[in-house]
Each structure stands twice: as structure tokens, then as C-alpha cells.
C-alpha positions as CSV (number, residue, x, y, z in Angstrom):
1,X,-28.4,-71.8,8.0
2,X,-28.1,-75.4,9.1
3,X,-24.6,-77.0,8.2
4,X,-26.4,-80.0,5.6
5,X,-28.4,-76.8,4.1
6,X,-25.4,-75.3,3.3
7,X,-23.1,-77.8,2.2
8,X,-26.1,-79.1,-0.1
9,X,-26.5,-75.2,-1.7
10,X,-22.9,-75.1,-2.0
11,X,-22.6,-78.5,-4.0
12,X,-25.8,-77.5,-5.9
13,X,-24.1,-74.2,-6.9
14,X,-20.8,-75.9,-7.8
15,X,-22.4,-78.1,-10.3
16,X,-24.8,-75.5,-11.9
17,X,-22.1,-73.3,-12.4
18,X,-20.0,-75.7,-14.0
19,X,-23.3,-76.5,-16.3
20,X,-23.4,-73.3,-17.1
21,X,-19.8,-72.6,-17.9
22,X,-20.0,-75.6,-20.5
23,X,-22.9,-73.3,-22.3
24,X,-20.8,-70.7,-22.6
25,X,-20.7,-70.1,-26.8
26,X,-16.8,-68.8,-26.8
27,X,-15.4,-71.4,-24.3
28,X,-17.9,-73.8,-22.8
29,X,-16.8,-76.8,-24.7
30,X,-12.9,-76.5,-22.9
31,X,-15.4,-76.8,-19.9
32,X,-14.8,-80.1,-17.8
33,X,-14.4,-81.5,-21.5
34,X,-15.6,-85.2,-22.6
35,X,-13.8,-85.7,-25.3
36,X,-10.0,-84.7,-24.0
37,X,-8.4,-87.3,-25.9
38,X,-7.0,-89.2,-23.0
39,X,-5.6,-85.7,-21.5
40,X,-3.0,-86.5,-18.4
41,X,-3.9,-84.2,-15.7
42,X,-1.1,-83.3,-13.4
43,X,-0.7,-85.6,-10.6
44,X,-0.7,-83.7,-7.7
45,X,-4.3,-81.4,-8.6
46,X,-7.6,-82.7,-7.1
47,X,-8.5,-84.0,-10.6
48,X,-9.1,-87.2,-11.5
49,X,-9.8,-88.8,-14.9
50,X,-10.6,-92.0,-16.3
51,X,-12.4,-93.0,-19.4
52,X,-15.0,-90.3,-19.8
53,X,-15.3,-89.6,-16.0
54,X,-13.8,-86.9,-14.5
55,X,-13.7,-86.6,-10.4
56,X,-12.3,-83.8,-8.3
57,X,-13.2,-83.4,-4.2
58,X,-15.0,-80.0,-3.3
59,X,-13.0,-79.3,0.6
60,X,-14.8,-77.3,3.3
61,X,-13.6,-75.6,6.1
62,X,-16.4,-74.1,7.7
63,X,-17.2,-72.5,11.0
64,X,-20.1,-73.8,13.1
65,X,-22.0,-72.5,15.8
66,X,-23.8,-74.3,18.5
67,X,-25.7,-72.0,20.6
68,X,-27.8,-72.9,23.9
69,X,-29.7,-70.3,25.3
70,X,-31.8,-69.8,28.8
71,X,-35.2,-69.2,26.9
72,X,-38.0,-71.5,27.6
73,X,-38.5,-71.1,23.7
74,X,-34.6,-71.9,23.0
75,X,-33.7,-74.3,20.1
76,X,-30.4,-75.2,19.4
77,X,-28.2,-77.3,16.1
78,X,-25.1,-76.5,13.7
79,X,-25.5,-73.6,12.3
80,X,-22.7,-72.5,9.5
81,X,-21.4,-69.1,11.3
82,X,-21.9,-66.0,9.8
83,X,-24.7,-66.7,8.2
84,X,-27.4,-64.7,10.0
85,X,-30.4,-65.9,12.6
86,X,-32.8,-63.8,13.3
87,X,-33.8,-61.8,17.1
88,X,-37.3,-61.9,18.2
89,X,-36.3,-59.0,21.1
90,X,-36.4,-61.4,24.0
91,X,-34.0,-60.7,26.6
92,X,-31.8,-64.2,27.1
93,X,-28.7,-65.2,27.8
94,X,-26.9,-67.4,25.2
95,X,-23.5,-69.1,25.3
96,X,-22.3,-69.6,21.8
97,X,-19.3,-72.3,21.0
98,X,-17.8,-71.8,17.8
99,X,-15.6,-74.6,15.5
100,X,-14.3,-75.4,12.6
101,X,-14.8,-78.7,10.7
102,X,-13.2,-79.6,7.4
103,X,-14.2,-82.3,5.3
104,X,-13.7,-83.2,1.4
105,X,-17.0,-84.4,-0.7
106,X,-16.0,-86.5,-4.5
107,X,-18.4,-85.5,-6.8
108,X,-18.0,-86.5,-10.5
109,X,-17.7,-83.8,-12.8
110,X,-21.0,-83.2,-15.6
111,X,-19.5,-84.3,-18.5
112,X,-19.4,-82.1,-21.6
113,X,-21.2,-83.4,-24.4
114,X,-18.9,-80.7,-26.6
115,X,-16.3,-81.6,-28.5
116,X,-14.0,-78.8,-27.4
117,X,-11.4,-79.4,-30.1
118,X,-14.0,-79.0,-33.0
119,X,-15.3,-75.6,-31.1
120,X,-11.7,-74.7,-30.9
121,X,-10.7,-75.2,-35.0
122,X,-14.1,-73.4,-35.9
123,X,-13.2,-70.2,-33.8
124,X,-9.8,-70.4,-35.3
125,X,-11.1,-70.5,-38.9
């Protein structure tokens, strides 16, 4: 998988699953919540708030590959290691090179349209 392919699945799954969480009937509305009533967040967490917008930074560390091979054929590019290439049962010789690069993307946070403290009282009552 190429390194932009994965960091853009990654985010992509991130996001969803925080969309989904908010769904959730028992606790979605405690879910990156829009109406926290000015909530102070601790200062040293990846968190940020303001008004209604809520930040944090997704951090990567991932191993890449580059890989240059002897093949006429031979391609090469950042591929995330671990996650699997195929063989086509040519005989070849590769040299592989393997790093690590780390890196923060800020997103902002979906807002939940819930109000989480209303959800709360009415599973209370």
C-alpha cells in the first residue's frame, strides 16, 4: 500500500468511527460532544477546544519501504511496511531499505449535534 493510501484510509477510518460512536443510542451523545458547556480539557492531552470546534492531531509513526529491484519490469515508491505486495515468481534480486517517518495531521473533530447532557438525564430518569 502506498504511504498517501494509507494515511488517507487511516484518517478516513478515524473519522467514521468517531461518526459512528456519536450514533451509538446508550452513549453516542458523550461522543466528541457539541454542546460541553465550555468543558476545560486538560492542558497537556492532544485536545483542543474553542467555541464549538474541537481539534486533536492523529500522530504516525510508520515504517516504509523503498525497494529497487534488478527486473526489467521493476517499479519502485513508499510503501507502508507490512502491508503485503504481491510475487509474480520472477527470479530478481531486490535490495529493500526500511524507515521510519513520524508526522502529526490536525484534523477537527465532527461535531455532535447531541446534546449529551439531555441524553444523559433521560437515561437517568
Amino acid at each position: 500500500m502506498e504511504l498517501d493510501e494509507f494515511v488517507k484510509s487511516v484518517l478516513i477510518q478515524i473519522l467514521s468511527g468517531v461518526r459512528e460512536a456519536q450514533k451509538d443510542e446508550a452513549l453516542g451523545g458523550l461522543v466528541v460532544a457539541g454542546k460541553d458547556g465550555g468543558h476545560d480539557y486538560p492542558k497537556n492531552s492532544r485536545v483542543s477546544s474553542s467555541a464549538q470546534l474541537k481539534s486533536t492531531i492523529i500522530d504516525f509513526d510508520v515504517a516504509i519501504s523503498v525497494e529497487t529491484t534488478d527486473k526489467a519490469s521493476g517499479s519502485g515508491g513508499l510503501k507502508v511496511a507490512g502491508i503485503g505486495a504481491g510475487i509474480e515468481g520472477e527470479i530478481s534480486s531486490k535490495d529493500t531499505r526500511v524507515s521510519r517517518i513520524q508526522f502529526g495531521v490536525p484534523i477537527l473533530l465532527p461535531k455532535n449535534e447531541r446534546n449529551w447532557y439531555e441524553d444523559l438525564q433521560k437515561s437517568n430518569s
